[in-house]
Structure formats: C-alpha cells, structure tokens
PDBQT receptor file of N, H, CA, C and O in Angstrom, charges set to zero:
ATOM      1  N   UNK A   1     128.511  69.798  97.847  1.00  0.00    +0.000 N 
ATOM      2  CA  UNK A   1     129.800  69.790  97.144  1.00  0.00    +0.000 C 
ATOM      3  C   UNK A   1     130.860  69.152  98.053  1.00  0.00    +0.000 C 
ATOM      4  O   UNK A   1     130.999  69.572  99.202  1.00  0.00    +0.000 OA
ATOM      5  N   UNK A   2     131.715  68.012  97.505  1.00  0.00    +0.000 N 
ATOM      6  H   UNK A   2     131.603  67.672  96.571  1.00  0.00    +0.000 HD
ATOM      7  CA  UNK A   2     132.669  67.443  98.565  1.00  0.00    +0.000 C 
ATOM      8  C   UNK A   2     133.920  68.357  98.595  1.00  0.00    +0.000 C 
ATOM      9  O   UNK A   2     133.910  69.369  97.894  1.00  0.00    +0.000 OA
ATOM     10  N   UNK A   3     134.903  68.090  99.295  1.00  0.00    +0.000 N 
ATOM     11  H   UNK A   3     134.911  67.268  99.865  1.00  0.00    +0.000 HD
ATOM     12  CA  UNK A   3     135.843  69.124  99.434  1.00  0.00    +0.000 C 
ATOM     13  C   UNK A   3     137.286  68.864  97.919  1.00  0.00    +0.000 C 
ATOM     14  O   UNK A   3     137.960  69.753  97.400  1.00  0.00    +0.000 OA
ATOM     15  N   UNK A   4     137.307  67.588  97.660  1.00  0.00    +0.000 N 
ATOM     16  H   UNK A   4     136.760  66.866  98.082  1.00  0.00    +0.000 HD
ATOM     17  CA  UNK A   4     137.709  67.712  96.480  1.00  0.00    +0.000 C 
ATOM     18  C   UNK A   4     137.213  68.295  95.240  1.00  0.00    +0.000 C 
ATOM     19  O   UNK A   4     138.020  69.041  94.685  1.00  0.00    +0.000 OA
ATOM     20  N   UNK A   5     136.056  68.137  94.653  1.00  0.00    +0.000 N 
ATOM     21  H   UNK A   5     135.400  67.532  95.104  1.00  0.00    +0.000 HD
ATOM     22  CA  UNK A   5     135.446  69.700  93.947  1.00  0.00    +0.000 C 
ATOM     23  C   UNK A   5     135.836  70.570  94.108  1.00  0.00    +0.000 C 
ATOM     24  O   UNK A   5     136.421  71.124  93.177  1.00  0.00    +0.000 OA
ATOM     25  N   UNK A   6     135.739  71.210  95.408  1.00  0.00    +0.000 N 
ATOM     26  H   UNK A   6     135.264  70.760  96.164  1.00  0.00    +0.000 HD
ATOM     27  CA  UNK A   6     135.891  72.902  95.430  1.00  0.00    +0.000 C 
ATOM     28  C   UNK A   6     137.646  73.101  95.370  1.00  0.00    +0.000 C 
ATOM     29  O   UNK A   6     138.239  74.130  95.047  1.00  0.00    +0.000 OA
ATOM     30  N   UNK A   7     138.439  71.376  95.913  1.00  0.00    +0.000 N 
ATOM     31  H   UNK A   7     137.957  70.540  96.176  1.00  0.00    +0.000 HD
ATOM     32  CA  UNK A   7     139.769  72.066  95.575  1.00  0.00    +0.000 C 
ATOM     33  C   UNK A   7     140.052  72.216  94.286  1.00  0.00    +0.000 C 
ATOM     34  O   UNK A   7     140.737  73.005  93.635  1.00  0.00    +0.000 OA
ATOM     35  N   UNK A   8     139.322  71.216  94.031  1.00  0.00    +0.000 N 
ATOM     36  H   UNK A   8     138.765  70.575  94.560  1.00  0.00    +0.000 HD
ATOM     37  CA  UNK A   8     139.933  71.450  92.030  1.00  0.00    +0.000 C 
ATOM     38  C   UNK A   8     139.653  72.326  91.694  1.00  0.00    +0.000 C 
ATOM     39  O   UNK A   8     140.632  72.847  91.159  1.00  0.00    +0.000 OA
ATOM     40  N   UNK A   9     138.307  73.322  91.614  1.00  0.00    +0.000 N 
ATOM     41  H   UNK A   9     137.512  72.899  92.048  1.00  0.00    +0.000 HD
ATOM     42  CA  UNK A   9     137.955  74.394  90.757  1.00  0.00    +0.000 C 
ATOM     43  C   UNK A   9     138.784  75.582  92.292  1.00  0.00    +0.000 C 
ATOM     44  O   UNK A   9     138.422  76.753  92.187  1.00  0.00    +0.000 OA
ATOM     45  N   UNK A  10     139.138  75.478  92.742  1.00  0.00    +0.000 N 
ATOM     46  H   UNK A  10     139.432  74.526  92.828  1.00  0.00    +0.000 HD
ATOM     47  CA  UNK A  10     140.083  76.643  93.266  1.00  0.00    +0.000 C 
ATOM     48  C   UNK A  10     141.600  76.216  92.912  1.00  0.00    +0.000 C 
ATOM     49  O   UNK A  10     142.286  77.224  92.741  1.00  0.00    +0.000 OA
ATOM     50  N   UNK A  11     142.244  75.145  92.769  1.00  0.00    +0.000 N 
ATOM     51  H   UNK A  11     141.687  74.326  92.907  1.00  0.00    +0.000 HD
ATOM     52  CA  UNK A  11     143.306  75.197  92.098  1.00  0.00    +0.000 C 
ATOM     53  C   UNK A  11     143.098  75.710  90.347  1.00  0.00    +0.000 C 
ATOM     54  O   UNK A  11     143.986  76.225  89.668  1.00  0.00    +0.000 OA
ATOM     55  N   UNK A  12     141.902  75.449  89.958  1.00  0.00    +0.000 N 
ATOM     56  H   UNK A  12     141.181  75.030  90.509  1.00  0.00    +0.000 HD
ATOM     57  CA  UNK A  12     142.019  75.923  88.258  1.00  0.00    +0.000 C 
ATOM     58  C   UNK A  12     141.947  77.235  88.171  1.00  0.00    +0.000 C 
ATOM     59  O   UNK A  12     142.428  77.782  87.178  1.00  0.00    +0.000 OA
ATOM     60  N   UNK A  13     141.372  77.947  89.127  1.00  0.00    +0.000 N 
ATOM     61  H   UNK A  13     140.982  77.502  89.933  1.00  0.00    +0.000 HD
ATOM     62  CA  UNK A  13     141.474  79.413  89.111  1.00  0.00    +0.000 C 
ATOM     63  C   UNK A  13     142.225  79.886  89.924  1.00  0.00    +0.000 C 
ATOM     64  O   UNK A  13     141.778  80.950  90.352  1.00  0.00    +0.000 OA
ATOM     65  N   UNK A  14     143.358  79.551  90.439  1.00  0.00    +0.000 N 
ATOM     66  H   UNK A  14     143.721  78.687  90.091  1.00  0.00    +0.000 HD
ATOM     67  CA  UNK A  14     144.676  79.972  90.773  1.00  0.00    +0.000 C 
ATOM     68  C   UNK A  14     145.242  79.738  89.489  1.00  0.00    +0.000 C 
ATOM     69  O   UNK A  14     145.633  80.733  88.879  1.00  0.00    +0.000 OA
ATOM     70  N   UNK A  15     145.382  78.448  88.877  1.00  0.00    +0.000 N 
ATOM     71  H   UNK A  15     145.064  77.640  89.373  1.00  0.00    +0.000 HD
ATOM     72  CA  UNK A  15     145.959  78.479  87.498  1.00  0.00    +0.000 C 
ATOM     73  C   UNK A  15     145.685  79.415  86.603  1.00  0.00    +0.000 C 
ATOM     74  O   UNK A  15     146.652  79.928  86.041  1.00  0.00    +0.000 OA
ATOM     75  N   UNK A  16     144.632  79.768  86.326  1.00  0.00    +0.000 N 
ATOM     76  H   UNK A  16     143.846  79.351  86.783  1.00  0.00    +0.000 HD
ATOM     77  CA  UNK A  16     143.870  80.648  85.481  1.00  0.00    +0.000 C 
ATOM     78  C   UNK A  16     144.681  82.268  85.801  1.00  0.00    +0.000 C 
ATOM     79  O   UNK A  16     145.286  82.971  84.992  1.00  0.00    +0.000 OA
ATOM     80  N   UNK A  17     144.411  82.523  87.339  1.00  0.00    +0.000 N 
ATOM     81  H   UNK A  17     143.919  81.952  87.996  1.00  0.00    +0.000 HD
ATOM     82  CA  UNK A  17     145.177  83.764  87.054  1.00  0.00    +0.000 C 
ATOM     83  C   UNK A  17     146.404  84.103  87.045  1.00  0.00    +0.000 C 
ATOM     84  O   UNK A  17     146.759  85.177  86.560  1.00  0.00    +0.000 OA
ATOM     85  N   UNK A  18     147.364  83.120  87.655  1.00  0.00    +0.000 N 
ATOM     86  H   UNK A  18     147.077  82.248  88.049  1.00  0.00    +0.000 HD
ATOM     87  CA  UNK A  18     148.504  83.092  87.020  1.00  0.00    +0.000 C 
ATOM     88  C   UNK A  18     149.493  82.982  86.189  1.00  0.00    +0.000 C 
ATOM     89  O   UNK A  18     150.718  83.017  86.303  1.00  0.00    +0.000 OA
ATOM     90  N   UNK A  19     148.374  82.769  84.880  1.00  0.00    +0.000 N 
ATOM     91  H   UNK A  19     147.379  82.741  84.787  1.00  0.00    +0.000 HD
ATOM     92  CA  UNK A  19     148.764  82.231  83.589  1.00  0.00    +0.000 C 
ATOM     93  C   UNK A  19     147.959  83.577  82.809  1.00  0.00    +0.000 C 
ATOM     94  O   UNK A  19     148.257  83.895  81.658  1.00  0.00    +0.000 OA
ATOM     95  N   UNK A  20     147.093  84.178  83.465  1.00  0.00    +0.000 N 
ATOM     96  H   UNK A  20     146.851  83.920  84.401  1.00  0.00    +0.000 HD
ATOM     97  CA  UNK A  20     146.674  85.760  82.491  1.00  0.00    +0.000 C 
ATOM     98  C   UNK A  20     147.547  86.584  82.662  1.00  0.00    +0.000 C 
ATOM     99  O   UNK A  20     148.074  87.261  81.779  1.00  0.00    +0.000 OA
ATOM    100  N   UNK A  21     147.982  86.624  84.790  1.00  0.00    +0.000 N 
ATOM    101  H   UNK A  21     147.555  86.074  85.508  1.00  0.00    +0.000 HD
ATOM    102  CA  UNK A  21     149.523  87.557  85.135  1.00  0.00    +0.000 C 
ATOM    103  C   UNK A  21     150.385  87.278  84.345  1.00  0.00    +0.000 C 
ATOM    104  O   UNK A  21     150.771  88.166  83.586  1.00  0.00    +0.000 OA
ATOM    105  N   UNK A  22     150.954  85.977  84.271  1.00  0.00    +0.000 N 
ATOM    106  H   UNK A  22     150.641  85.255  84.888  1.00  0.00    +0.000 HD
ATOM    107  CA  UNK A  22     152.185  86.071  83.284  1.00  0.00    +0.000 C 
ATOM    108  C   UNK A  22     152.074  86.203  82.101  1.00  0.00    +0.000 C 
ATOM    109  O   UNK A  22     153.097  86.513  81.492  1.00  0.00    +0.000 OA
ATOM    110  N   UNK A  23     150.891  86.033  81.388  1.00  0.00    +0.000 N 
ATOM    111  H   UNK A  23     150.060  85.781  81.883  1.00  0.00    +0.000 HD
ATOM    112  CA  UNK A  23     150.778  86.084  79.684  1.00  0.00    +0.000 C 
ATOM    113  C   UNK A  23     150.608  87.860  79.795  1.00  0.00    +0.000 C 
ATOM    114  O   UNK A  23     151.148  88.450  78.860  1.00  0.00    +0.000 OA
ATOM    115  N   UNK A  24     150.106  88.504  80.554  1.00  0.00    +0.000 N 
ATOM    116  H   UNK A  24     149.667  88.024  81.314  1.00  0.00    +0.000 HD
ATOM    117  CA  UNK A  24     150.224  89.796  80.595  1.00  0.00    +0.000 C 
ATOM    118  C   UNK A  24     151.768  90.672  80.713  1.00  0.00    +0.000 C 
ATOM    119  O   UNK A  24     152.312  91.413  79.894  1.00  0.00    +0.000 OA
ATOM    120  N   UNK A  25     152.283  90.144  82.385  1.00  0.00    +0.000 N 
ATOM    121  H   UNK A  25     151.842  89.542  83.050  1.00  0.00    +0.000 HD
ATOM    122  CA  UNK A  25     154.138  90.284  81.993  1.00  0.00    +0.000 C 
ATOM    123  C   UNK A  25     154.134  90.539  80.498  1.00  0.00    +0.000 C 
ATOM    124  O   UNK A  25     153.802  91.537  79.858  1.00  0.00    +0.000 OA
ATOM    125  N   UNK A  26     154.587  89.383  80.133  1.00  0.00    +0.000 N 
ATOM    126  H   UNK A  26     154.857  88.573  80.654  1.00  0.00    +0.000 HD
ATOM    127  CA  UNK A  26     154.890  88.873  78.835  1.00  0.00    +0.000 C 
ATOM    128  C   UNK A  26     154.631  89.897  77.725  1.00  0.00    +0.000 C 
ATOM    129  O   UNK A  26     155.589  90.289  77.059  1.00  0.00    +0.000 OA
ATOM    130  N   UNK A  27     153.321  90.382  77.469  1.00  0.00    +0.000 N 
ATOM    131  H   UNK A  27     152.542  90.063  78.010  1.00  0.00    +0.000 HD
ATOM    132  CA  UNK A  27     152.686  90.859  76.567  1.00  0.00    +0.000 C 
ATOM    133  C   UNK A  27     153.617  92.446  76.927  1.00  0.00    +0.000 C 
ATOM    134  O   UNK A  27     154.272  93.064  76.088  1.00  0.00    +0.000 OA
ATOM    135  N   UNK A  28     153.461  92.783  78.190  1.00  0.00    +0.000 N 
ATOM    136  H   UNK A  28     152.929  92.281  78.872  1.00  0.00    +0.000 HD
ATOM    137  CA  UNK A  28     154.009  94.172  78.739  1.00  0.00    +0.000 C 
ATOM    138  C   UNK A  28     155.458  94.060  78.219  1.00  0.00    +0.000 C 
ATOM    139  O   UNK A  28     155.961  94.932  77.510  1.00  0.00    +0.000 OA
ATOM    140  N   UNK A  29     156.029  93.068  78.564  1.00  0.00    +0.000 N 
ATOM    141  H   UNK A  29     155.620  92.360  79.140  1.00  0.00    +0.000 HD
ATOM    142  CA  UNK A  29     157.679  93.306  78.195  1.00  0.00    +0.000 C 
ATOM    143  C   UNK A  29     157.662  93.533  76.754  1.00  0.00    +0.000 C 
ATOM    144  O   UNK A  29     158.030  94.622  76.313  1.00  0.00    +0.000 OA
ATOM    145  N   UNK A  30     157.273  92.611  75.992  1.00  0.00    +0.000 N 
ATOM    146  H   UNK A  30     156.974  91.726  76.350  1.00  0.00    +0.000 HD
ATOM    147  CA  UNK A  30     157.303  92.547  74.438  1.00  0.00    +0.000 C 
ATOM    148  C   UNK A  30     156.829  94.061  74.081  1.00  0.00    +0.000 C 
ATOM    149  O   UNK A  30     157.524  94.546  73.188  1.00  0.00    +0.000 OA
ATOM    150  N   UNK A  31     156.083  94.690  74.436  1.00  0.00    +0.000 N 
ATOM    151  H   UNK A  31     155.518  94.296  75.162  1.00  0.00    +0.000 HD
ATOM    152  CA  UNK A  31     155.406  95.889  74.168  1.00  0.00    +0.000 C 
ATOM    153  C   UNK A  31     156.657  97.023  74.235  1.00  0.00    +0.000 C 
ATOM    154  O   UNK A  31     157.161  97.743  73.373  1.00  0.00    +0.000 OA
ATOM    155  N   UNK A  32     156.926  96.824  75.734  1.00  0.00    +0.000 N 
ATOM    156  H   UNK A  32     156.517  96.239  76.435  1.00  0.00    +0.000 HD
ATOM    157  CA  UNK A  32     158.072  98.090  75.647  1.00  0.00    +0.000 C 
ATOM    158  C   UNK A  32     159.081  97.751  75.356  1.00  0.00    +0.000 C 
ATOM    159  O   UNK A  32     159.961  98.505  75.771  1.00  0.00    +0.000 OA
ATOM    160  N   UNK A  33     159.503  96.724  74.670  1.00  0.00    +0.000 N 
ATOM    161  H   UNK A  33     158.789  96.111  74.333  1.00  0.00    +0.000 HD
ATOM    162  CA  UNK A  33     160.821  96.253  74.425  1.00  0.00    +0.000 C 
ATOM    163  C   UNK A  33     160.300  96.797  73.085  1.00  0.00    +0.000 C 
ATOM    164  O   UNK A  33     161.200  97.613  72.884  1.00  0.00    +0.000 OA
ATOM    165  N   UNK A  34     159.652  96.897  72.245  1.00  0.00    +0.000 N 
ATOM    166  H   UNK A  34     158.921  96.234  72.408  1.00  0.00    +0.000 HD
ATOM    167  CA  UNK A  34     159.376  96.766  70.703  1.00  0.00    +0.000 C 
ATOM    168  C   UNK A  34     159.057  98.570  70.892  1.00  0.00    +0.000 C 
ATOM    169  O   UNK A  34     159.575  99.090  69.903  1.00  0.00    +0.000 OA
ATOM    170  N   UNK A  35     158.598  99.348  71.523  1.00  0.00    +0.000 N 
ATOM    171  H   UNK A  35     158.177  98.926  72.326  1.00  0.00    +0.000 HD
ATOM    172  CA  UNK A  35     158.623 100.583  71.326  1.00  0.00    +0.000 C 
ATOM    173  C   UNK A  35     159.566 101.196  71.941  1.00  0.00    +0.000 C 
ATOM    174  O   UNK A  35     159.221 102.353  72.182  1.00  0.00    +0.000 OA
ATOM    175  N   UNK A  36     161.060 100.847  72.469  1.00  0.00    +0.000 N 
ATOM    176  H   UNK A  36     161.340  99.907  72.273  1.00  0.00    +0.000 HD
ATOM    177  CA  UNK A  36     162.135 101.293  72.616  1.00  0.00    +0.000 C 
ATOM    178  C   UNK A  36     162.811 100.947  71.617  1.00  0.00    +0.000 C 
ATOM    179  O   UNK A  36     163.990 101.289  71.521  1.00  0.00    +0.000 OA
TER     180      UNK A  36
C-alpha cells in the first residue's frame, strides 16, 4: 500500500466520523429542543 492510499482512506474516516458527531449534535439538539 503506498502512503497516499492509506492517507486517503484515513482522511475519509476522519470525515466519516465527524460528520456522524455532528449529524448526532444535531439530531441531540433538535430532540431536546422539540421536547422542551
């Protein structure tokens, strides 16, 4: 595996979980904002 491979699929899964953290935020705020 050359070292560009492994950066790409480790930058896509930095993307990946920072885009479930924030779609989660997200989901959390909307949640308790709507049951207050």
């Amino acid at each position: 595996m050359s070292w560009l491979f492994v950066q790409m699929w480790f930058l896509l899964l930095v993307a990946f979980a920072l885009g479930s953290v924030a779609a989660w935020l997200v989901h959390r705020n909307i949640a308790s904002r709507g049951t207050r």
